[in-house]
N, C-alpha and C positions, 0 to 999 in steps of 0.2 A: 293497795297501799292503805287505803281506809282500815283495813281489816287489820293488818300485821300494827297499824299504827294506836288502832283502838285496844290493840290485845298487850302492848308493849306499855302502854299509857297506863292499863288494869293491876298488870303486874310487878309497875313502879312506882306506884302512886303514893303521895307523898315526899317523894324522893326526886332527885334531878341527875339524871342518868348522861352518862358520855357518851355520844355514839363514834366509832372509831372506824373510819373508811379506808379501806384499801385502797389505794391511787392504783391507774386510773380505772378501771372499767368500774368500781363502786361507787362516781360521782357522781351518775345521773341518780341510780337508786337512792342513794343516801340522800340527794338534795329531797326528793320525793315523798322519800319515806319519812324526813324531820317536819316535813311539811303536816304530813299525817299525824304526827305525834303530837296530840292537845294539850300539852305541860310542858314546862323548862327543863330544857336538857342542853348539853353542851356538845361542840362537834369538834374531833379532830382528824386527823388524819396520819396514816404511813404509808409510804412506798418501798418496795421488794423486790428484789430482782433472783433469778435463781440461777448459777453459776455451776459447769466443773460437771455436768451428767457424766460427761463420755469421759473430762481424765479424771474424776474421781470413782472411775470404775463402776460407776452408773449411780451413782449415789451420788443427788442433785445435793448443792447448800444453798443456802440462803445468804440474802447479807442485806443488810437494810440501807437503802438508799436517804427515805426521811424517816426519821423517827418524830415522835409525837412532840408536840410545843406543852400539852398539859401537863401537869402532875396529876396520877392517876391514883393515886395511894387514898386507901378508903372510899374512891367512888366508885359506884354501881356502873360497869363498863360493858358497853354492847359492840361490839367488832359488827361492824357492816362488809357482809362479802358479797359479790358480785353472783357467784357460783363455788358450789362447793362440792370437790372433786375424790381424789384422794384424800384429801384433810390436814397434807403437811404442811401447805402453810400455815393455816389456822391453829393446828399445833405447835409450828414455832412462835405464831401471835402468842396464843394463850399461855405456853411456856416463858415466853420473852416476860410478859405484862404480869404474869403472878410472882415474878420479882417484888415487883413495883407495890406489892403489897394491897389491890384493888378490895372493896366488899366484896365485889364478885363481877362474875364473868361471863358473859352469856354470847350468843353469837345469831346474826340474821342471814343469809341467807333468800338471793334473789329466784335462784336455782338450785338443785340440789340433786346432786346424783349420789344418792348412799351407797348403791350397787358398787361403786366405784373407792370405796372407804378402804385406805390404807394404815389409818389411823382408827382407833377405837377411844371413845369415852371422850369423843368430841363436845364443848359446850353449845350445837346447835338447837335453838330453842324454840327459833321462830324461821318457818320456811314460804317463801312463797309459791312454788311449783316445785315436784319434782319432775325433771325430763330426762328425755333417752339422751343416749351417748353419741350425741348429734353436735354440728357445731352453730353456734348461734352467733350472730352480729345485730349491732345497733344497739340501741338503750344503755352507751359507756361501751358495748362487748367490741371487742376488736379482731382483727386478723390484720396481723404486722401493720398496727394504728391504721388501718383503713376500717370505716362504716363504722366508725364507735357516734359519731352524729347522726344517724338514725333516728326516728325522732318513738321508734317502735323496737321487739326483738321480730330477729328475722333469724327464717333458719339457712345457712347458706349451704349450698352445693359444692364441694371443693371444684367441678371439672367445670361450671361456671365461673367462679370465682377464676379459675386459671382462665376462659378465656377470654374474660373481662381484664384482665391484668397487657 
């Protein structure tokens, strides 16, 4: 955190940046990460839900459950993601928000599976691991909202997990 927060602080300096969380598994890193950041910045937040795989002929949408309370037009905006996968959300974030007329846009990144980019010419900027194509809980990460209070990331086992359930 020190590290992505000293490096984010470098390359806004002077300026007081938004950082934008993805509800929920981006709550714990985002509290974490504003923590690490030595200068004023602002925090909001959206939530996402993704709809329609199977009857839209496998082509997921999106639909925004909250949308953001700031006005973001002219400020230097940082999308805080939990993990970052294929990249469609984050292309519908970035798509959505450069409506909104931002300086600009950048994106953080707790996890990071580029292998896995469905999306090209993503604004990630700042990564803190990248990992295998494993499933991880705790630290916000979930499995059908179970272990997201973790106070760490764990890697789970699915045939544990199943007979833990």
């Amino acid at each position: 955190m020190r590290e992505l927060g000293a490096e984010i602080a470098r390359d806004y300096a002077g300026r007081e940046p938004i950082l934008v969380g993805s509800l929920k598994a981006s709550l714990v890193f985002l509290a974490d990460l504003s923590r690490a950041i030595p200068m004023l910045h602002g925090l909001d937040f959206v939530e996402l839900a993704g709809y329609g795989s199977a009857q839209m002929g496998g082509h997921e949408q999106i639909r925004v459950l909250k949308d953001l309370d700031a006005d973001i037009g002219d400020r230097d905006v940082i999308i805080v993601e939990d993990v970052v996968d294929t990249g469609l959300t984050l292309h519908y974030l970035v798509r959505t928000f450069e409506l909104r007329k931002p300086r600009s846009i950048a994106a953080v990144t707790l996890l990071d599976r580029p292998y896995r980019r469905l999306v090209d010419d993503l604004p990630v900027r700042y990564v803190g691991f990248v990992v295998p194509d494993e499933l991880f809980v705790g630290y916000g990460f979930d499995l059908e909202e179970r272990w997201r209070q973790l106070p760490d990331l764990r890697l789970l086992h699915l045939d544990a997990a199943a007979a833990a359930s």
